[in-house]
N, C-alpha and C positions, 0 to 999 in steps of 0.2 A: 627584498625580493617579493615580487605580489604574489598569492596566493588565490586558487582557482577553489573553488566548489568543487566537487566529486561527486556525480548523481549515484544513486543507491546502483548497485549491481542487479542487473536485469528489465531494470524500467531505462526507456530511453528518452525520457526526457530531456530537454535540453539544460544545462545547468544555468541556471542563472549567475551573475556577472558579478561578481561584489564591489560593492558598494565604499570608494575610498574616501569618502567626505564624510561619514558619517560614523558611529559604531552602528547601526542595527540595519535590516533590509529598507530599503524604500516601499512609499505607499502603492505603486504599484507593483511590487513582489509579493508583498504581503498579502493583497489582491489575487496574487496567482496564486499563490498557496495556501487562500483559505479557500479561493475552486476547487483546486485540487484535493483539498481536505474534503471537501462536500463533497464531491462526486465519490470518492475512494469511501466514505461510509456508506450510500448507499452500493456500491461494491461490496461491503463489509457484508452487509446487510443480507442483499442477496446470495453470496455464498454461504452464507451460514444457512439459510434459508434451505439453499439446494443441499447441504450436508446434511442437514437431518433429514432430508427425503433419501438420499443414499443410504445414510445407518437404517432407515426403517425398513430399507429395500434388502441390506446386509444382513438385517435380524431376520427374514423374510427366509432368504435367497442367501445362505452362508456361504462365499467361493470366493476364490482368490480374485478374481475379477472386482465383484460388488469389493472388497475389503480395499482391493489397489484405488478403487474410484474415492473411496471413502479417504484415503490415505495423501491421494491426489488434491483434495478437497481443504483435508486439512494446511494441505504445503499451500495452497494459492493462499489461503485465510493469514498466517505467517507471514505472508510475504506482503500482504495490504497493510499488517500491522507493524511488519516493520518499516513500509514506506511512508502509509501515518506516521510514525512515529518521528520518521526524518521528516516530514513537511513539519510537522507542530514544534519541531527545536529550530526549523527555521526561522520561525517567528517572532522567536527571543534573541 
């Protein structure tokens, strides 16, 4: 029975196709996944960037709003590193 890839829950990428001749991705997957790894750090990047403007806005300005943004911040940051996480075991 062939077996499909599963893309991460919430990103809608398209899943790439596996590869039956081979054990590992092909040279142009690998290619897609290390764009995709680059671009998603500087995603990383900039999130984090904008969370500590939100904490310093929270430390500022204490209220349930600033905390839920800060809180919001944190879940996208989680969610880049756990789709990093799934592009870079693609690659092995």
């Amino acid at each position: 029975a062939a077996t499909t890839t599963t893309p991460m829950p919430g990103f809608n990428y398209p899943a790439v196709p596996p590869t039956y001749y081979d054990n590992g991705p092909s040279e142009a997957d690998r290619a897609y996944y290390r764009s995709e790894i680059r671009q998603l750090r500087y995603k990383i990047r900039d999130a984090e960037r904008t969370l500590r403007r939100y904490e310093r806005y929270a430390e500022r300005d204490p209220s349930i709003s600033s905390m839920q943004l800060v809180q919001s911040q944190r879940r996208l940051i989680r969610t880049y590193y756990d789709r990093l996480e799934w592009l870079e075991s693609q690659l092995y």
